[in-house]
C-alpha positions as a Markdown table, in Angstrom:
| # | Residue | x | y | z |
|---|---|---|---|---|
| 1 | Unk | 29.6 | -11.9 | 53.8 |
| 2 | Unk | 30.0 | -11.3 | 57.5 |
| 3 | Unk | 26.5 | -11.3 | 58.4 |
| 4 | Unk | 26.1 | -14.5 | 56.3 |
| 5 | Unk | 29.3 | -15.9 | 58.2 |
| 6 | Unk | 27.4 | -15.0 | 61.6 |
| 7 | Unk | 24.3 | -16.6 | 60.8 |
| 8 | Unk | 25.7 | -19.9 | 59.0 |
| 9 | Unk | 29.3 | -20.2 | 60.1 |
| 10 | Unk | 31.7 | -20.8 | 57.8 |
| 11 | Unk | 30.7 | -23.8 | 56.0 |
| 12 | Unk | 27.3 | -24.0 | 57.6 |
| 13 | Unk | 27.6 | -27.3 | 58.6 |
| 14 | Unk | 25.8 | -26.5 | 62.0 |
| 15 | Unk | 24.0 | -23.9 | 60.8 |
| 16 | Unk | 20.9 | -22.4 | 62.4 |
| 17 | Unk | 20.1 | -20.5 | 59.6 |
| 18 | Unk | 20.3 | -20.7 | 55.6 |
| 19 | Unk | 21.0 | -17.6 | 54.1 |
| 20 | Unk | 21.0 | -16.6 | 50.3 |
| 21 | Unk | 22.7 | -13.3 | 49.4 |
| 22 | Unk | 22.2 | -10.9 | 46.7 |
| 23 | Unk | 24.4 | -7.3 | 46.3 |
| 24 | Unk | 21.7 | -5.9 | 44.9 |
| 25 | Unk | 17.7 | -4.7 | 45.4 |
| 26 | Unk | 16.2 | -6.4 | 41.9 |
| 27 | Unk | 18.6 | -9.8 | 42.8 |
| 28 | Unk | 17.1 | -10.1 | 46.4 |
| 29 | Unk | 13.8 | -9.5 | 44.6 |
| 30 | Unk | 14.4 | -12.4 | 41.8 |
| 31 | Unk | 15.1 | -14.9 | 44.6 |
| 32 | Unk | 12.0 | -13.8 | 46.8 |
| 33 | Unk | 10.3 | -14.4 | 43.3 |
| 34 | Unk | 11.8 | -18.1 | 43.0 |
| 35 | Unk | 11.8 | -18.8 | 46.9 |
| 36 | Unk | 10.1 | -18.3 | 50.1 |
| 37 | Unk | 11.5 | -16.9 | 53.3 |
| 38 | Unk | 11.3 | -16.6 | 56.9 |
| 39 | Unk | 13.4 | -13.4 | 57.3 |
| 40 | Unk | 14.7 | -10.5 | 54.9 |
| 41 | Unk | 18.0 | -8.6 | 56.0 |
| 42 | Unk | 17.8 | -5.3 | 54.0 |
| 43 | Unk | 21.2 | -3.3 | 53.2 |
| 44 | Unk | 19.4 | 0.4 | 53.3 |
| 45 | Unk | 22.3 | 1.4 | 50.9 |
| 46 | Unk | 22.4 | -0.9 | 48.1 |
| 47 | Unk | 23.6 | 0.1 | 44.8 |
| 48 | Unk | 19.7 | -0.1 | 42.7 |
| 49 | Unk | 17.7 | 1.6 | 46.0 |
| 50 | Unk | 17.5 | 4.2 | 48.6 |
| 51 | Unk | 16.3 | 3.6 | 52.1 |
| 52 | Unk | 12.3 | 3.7 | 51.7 |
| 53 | Unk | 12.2 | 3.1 | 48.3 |
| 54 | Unk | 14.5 | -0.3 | 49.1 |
| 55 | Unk | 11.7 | -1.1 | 51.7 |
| 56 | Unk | 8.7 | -0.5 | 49.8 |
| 57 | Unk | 9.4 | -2.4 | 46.9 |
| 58 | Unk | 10.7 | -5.6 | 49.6 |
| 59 | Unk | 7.5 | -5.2 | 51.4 |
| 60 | Unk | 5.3 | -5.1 | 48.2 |
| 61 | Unk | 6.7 | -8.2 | 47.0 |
| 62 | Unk | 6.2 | -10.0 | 50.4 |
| 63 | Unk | 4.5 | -8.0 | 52.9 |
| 64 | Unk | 3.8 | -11.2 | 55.8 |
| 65 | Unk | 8.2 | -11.3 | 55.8 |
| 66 | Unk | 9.8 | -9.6 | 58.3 |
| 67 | Unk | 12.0 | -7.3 | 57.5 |
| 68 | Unk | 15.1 | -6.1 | 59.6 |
| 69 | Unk | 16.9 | -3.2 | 58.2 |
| 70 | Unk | 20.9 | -2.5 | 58.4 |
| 71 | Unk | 22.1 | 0.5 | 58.6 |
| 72 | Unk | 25.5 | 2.6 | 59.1 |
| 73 | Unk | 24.1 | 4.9 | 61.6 |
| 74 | Unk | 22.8 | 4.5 | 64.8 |
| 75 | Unk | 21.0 | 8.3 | 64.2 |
| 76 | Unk | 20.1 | 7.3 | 60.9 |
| 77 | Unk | 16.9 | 9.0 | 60.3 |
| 78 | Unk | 15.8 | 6.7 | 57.6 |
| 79 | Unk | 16.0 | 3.7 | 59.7 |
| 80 | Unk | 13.7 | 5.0 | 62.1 |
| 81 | Unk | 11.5 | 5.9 | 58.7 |
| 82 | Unk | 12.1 | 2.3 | 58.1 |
| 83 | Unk | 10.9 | 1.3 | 61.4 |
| 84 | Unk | 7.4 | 3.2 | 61.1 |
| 85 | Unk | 7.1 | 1.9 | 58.1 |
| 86 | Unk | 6.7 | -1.5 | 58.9 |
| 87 | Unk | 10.2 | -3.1 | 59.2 |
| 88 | Unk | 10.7 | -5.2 | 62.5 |
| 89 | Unk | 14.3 | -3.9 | 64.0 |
| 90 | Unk | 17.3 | -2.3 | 62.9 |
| 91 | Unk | 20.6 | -3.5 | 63.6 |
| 92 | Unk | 24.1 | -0.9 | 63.2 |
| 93 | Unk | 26.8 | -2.7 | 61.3 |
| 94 | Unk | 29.4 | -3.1 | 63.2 |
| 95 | Unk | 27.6 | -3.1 | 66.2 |
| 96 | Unk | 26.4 | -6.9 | 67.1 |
| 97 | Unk | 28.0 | -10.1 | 67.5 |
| 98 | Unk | 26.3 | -13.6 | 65.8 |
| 99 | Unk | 24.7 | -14.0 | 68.9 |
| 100 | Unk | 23.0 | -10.8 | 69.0 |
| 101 | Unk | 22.5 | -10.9 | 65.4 |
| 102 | Unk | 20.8 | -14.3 | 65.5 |
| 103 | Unk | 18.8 | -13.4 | 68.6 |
| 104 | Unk | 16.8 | -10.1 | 66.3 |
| 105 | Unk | 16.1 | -12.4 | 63.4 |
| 106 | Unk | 14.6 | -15.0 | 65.8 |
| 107 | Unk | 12.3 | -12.4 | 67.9 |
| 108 | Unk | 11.6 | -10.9 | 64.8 |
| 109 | Unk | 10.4 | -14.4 | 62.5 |
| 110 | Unk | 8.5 | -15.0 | 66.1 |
| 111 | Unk | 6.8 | -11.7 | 66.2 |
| 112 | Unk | 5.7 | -12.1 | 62.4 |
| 113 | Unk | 4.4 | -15.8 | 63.0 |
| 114 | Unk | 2.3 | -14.7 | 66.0 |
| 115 | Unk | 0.9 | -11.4 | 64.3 |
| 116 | Unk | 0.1 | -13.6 | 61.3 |
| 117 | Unk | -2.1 | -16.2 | 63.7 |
| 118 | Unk | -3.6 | -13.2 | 64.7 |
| 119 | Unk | -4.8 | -12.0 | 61.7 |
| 120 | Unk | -5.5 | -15.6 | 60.6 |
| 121 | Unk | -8.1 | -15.7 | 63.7 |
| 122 | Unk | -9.5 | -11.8 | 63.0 |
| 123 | Unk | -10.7 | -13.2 | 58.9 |
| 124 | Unk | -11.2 | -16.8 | 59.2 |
| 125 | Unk | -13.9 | -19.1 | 60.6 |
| 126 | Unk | -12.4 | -21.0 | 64.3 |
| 127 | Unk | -14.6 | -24.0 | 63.1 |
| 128 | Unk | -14.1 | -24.6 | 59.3 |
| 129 | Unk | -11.4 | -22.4 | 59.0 |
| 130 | Unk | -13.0 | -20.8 | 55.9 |
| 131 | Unk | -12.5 | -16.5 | 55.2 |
| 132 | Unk | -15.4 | -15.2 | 57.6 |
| 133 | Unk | -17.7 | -12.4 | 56.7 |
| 134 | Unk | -14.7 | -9.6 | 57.2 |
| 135 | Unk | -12.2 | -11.1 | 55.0 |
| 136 | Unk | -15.2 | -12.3 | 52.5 |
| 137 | Unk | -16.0 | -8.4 | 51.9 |
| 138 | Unk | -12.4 | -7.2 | 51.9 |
| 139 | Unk | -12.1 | -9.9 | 48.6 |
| 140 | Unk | -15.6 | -9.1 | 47.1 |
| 141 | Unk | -14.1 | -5.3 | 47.5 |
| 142 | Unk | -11.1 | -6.0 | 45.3 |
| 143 | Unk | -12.9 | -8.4 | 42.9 |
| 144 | Unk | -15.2 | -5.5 | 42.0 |
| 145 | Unk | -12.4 | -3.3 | 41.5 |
| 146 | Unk | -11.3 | -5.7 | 39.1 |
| 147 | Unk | -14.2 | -6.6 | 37.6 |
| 148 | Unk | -14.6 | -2.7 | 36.7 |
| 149 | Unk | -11.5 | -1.9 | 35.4 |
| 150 | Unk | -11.4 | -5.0 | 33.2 |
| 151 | Unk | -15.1 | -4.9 | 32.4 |
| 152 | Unk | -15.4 | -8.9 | 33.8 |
| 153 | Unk | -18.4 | -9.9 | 35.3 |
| 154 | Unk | -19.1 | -12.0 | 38.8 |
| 155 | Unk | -21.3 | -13.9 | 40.9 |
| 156 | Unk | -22.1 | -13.9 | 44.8 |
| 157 | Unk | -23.8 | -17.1 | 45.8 |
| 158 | Unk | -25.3 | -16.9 | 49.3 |
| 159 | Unk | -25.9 | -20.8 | 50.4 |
| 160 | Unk | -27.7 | -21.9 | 53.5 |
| 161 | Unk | -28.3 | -25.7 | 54.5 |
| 162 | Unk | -31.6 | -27.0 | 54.3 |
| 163 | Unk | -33.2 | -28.3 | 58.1 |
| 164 | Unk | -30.0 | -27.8 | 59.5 |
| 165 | Unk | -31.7 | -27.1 | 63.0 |
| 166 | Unk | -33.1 | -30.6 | 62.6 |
| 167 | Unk | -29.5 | -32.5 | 62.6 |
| 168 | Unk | -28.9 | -30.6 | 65.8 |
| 169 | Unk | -32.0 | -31.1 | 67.8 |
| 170 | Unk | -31.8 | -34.6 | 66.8 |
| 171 | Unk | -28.1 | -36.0 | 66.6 |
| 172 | Unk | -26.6 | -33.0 | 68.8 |
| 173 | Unk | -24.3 | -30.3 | 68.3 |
| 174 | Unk | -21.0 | -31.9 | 67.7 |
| 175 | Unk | -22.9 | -33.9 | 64.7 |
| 176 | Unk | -23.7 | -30.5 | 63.2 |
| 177 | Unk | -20.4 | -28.8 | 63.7 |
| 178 | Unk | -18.5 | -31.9 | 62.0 |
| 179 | Unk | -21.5 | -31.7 | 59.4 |
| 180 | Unk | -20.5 | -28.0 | 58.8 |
| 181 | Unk | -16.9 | -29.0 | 58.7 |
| 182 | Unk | -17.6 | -31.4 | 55.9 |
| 183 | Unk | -19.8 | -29.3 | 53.7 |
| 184 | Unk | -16.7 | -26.4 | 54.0 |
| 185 | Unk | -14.5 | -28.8 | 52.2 |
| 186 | Unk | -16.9 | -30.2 | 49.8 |
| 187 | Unk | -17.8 | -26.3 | 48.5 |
| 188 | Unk | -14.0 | -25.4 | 48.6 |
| 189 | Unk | -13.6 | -29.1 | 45.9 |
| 190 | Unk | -16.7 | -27.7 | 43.7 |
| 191 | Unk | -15.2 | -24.3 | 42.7 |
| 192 | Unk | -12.1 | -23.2 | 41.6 |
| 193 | Unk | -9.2 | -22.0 | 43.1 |
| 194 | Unk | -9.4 | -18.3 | 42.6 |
| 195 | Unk | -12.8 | -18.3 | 44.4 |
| 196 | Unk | -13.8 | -18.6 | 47.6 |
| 197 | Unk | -15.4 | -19.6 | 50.0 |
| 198 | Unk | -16.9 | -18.2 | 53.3 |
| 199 | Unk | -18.8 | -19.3 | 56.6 |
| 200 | Unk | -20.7 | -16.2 | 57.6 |
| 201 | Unk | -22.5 | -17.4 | 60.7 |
| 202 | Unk | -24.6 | -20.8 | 61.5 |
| 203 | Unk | -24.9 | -22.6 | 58.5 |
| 204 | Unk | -24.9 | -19.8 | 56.1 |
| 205 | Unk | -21.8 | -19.9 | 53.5 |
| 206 | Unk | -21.0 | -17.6 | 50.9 |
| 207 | Unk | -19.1 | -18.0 | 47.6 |
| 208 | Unk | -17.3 | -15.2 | 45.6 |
| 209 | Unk | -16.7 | -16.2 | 42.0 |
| 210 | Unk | -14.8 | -13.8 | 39.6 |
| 211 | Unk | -14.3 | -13.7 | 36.3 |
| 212 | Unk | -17.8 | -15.9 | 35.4 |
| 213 | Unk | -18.1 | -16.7 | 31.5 |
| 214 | Unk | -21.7 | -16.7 | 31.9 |
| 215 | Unk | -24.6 | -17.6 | 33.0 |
| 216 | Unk | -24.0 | -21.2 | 32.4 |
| 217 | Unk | -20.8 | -21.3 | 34.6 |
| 218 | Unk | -23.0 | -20.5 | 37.3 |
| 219 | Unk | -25.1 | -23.1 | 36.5 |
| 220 | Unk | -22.8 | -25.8 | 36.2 |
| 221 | Unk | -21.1 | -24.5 | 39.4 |
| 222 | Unk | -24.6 | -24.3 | 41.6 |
| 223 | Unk | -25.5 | -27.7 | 40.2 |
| 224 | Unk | -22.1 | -29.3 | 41.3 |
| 225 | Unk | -22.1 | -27.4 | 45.0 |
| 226 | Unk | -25.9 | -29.1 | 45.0 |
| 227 | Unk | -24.7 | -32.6 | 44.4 |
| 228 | Unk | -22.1 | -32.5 | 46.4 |
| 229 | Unk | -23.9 | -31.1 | 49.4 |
| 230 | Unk | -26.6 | -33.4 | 49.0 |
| 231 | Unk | -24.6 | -36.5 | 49.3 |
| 232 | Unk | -24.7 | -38.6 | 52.5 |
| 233 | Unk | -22.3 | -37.8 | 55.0 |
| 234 | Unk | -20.9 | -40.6 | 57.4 |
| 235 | Unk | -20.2 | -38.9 | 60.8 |
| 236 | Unk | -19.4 | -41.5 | 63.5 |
| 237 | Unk | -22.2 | -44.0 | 63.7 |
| 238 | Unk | -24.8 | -41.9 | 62.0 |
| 239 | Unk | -25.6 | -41.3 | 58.2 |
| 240 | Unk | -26.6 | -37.6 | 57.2 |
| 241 | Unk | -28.1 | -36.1 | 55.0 |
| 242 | Unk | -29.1 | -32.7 | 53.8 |
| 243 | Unk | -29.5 | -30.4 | 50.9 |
| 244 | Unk | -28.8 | -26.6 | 50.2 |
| 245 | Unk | -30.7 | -23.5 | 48.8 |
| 246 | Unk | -28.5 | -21.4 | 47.0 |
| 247 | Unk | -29.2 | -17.6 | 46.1 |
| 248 | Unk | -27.4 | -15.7 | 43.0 |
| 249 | Unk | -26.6 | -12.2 | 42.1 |
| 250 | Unk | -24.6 | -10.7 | 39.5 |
| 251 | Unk | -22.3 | -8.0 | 38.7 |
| 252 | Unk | -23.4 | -5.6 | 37.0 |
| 253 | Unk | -26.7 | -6.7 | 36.6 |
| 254 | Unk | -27.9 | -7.4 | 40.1 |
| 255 | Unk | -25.6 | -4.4 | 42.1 |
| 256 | Unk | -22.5 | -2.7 | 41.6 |
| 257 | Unk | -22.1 | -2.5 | 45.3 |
| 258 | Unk | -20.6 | -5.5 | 47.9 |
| 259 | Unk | -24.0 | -4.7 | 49.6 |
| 260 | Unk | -26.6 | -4.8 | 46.8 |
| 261 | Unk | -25.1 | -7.7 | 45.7 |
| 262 | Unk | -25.0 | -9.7 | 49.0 |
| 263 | Unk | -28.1 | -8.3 | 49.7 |
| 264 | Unk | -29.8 | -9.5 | 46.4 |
| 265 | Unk | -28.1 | -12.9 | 47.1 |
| 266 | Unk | -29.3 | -13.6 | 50.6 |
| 267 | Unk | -32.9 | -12.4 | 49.1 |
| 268 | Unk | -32.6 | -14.7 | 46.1 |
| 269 | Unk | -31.6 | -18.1 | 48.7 |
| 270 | Unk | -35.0 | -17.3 | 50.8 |
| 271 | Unk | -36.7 | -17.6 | 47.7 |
| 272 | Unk | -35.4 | -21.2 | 46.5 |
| 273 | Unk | -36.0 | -21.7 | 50.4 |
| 274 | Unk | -40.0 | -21.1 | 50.1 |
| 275 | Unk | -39.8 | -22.9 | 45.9 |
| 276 | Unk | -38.9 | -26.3 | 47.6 |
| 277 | Unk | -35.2 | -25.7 | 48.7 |
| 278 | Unk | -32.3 | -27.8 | 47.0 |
| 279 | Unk | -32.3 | -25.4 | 44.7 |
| 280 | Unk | -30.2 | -22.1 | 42.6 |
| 281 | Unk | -32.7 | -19.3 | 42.9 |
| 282 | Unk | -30.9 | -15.9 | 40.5 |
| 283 | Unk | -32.1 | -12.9 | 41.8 |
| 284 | Unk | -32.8 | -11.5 | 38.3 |
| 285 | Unk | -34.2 | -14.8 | 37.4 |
| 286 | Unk | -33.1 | -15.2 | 33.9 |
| 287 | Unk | -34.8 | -16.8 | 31.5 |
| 288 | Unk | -34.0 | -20.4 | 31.7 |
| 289 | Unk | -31.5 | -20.4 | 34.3 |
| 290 | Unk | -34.0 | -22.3 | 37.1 |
C-alpha cells in the first residue's frame, strides 16, 4: 500500500504512475495475463514464492518487463541473485522516499525501452523492418523443434525479385528501396500471422511457414505471394512492375536441418529463375505441384 501511495498519491489524481497490486505471485501473474506493463515491482517474500523462484516465473511470463526487486535486507544474498539474474535494481523497504522510488522505476522502464530498440536493430531489417537473416534462423530453429515433437510439417520459401537490378539502373535507388518496402508489406498481407517473413539481403526474402496442411497450402500460398508481387506498384510519378521466383523446401522431406532446408530453398528459386521466373519451383518437385 505505501509503495502504491508513493507512486500514485493518495487518490492518484496527479499520478505519474498507475499501479495495480496483487498480495500474491499467481495474482500478479493473472493480471500480467489480462494486462500489459511497463514495470513489475516484485515483493521477494510473497506468500506462493521464494526469491528466484518468484523471479523466474515473473520473467517467464514477461521477459521484455523490467523487473525491480524489494527486499528487507540491504545484504540480502538473494537480491543480488535476483540482480544476476536479470532483474533491473533492488530497492530496501524502508529505505527510499517517492522520489527515489519513482526515479528507479523510470531509469529502469528507460533502460528496458533502449535495450529493447537494440535488440529490435540486432534481428530486424533498417529498411522494411522485416526479421533479418539472425532472427529468421533463431524462429526456423524453434519451429523445427516444434514441428518434431508434434510430428507437423513446414515450408521455407526463399523468394527473390525478378530484374530487380533493372528498376535500379533505370529509376534509381530510392525507387528500388520504396519498391522493396512495398513488396515487404504485400508478403506480410499474403500469409498468416504465425509466419513470417524475412529480408535477408538485396531483394532476397524469406518465408517461414509452420504447421503446412499440405502441399496444396503451399500452393495456394506461392500463388497469392505471386499475384500480389506482380501487381503494379505506384511509386511517385512512375508505374512498376515486377514478378518473383519463389523456391520451396519441406520438412521432413527436403531437410531436417535449418541449413538443408534453406539451402534446398535458395537452390529450388535459381531453378524457377532459369524455367522463366514468376514462378514456385519445390525442391523435391512433386508431382503436380508446378
Amino acid at each position: 500500500r505505501r509503495v502504491k501511495e508513493m507512486l500514485q498519491g493518495e487518490d492518484g489524481s496527479t499520478a505519474e504512475f498507475v499501479v495495480t497490486e496483487a498480495d500474491t505471485l499467481q495474482a500478479g501473474a493473472d493480471h500480467m495475463e489480462r494486462e500489459e506493463f511497463d514495470a513489475i515491482l516484485l515483493d521477494l517474500t510473497l506468500p506462493d514464492g521464494n526469491g528466484a523462484d518468484s523471479l523466474n516465473r515473473i520473467s517467464a511470463r514477461s521477459s521484455r518487463v523490467p523487473i525491480l526487486v524489494l527486499t528487507g535486507d540491504p545484504d540480502d544474498a538473494m537480491a543480488a541473485s535476483a540482480m544476476r539474474r536479470g532483474a533491473q535494481d533492488f530497492l530496501v523497504k524502508g529505505q527510499f522516499d517517492a522520489t527515489a522510488l519513482a526515479r528507479a522505476v523510470r531509469h529502469a522502464i528507460e533502460r528496458s525501452r533502449w535495450r529493447n530498440y537494440i535488440d529490435h536493430l540486432a534481428h530486424h531489417d533498417s529498411l522494411t523492418r522485416l526479421p533479418n537473416r539472425t532472427l529468421f534462423r533463431d524462429r526456423l530453429s524453434l519451429a523445427l523443434e516444434q514441428a518434431r515433437r508434434n510430428r507437423q510439417a513446414l515450408a521455407v520459401l526463399f523468394m527473390d525479385l525478378d530484374r530487380f537490378k533493372t528498376v535500379n539502373d533505370t529509376l534509381g535507388h530510392t525507387v528500388g528501396d520504396v519498391l522493396l518496402e512495398c513488396v515487404a508489406d504485400r508478403l506480410k498481407a499474403a500469409v498468416r500471422a504465425s509466419d513470417t517473413v524475412a529480408r535477408v539481403g538485396g531483394d532476397e526474402f524469406i518465408l517461414l511457414l509452420p504447421d503446412i496442411g499440405g502441399l496444396e497450402h503451399i500452393l495456394v500460398v506461392g500463388e497469392k505471394i505471386l499475384s500480389a508481387v506482380r501487381a503494379p506498384y505506384l511509386i511517385g510519378p512512375h508505374q512498376v512492375t515486377t514478378s518473383a521466383s519463389i523456391g520451396a523446401s519441406l520438412y521432413p522431406g527436403d531437410g531436417e536441418d535449418a541449413e538443408t532446408l534453406l539451402k534446398h530453398a535458395d537452390a529450388a528459386m535459381y531453378r524457377a529463375k532459369q524455367q522463366g521466373r514468376n514462378a514456385l519451383e519445390f525442391h523435391s518437385r512433386p508431382a503436380g505441384a508446378r
